[in-house]
C-alpha positions as CSV (number, residue, x, y, z in Angstrom):
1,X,-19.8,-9.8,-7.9
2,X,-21.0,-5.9,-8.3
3,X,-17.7,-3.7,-8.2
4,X,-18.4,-1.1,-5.3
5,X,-19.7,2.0,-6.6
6,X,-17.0,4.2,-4.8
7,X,-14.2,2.3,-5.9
8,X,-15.0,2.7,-9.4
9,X,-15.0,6.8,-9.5
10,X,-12.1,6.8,-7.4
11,X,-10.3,4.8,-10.8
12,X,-11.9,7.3,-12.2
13,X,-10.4,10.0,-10.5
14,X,-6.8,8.4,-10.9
15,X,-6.9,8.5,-14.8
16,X,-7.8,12.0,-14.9
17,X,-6.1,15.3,-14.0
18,X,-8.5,15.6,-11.1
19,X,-6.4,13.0,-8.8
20,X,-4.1,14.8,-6.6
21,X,-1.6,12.5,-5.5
22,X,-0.2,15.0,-2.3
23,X,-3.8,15.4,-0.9
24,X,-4.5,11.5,-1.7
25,X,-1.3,10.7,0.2
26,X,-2.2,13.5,3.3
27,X,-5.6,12.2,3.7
28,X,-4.3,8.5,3.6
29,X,-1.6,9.5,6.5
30,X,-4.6,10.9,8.6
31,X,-6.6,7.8,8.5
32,X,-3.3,5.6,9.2
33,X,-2.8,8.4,12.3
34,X,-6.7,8.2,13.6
35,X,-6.4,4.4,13.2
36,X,-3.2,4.0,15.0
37,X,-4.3,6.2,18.0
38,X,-6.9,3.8,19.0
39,X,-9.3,6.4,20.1
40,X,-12.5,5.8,17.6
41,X,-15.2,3.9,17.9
42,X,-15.2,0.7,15.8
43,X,-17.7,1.2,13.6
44,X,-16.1,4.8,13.2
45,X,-12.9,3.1,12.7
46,X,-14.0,0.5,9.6
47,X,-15.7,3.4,8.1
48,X,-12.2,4.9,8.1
49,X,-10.3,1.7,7.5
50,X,-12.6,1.2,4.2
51,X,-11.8,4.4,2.9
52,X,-8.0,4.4,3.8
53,X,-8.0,1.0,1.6
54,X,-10.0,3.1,-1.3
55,X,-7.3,5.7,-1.3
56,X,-4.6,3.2,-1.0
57,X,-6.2,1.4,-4.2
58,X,-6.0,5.0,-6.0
59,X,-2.6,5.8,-5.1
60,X,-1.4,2.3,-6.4
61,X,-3.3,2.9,-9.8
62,X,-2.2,6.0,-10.2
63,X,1.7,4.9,-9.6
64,X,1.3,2.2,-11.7
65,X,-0.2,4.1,-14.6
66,X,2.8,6.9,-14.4
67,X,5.3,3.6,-14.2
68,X,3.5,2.3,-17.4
69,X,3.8,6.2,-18.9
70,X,7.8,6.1,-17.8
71,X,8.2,2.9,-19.5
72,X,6.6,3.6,-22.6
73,X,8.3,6.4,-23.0
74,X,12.0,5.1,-22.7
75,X,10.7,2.3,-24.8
76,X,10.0,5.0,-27.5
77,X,13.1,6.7,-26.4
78,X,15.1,3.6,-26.9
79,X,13.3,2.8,-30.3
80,X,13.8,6.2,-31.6
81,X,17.8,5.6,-30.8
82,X,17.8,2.6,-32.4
83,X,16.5,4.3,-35.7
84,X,19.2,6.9,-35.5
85,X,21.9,4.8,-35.2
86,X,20.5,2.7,-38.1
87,X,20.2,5.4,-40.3
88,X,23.7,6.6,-39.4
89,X,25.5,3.3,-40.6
90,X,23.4,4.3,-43.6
């Protein structure tokens, strides 16, 4: 199965400083708001569905990645303390 072109640059996008989150998340709340209204035509509205879900996927990765940054860093954090208090009993 051939990963859809779109979805790869929008990955991408996510592990780069190009991504920005806030417009990600406004553009996402503008399909969700066209969608809900109930006022498109359907092929209009799975052209919008399919990219809501694109920008979803994007807004996922890029939480995940800055949980996996958060966590990394504590870990660090955590095994730099460790090292201090070691060397302290020294």
């Amino acid at each position: 199965m051939q990963r859809d072109p779109h979805w790869q640059r929008s990955r991408r996008l996510v592990m780069t400083e190009e991504f920005d989150f806030e417009k990600n998340m406004k553009n996402l709340k503008q399909i969700v708001s066209k969608l809900e209204n109930g006022d498109l035509p359907i092929d209009e509205a799975l052209k919008n569905f399919e990219q809501g879900v694109k920008i979803s996927s994007s807004l996922k990765k890029y939480l995940d990645d800055a949980q996996k940054k958060i966590d990394e860093n504590l870990s660090q954090l955590n095994l730099d303390s460790q090292r201090k208090g070691d060397q302290d009993e020294v």
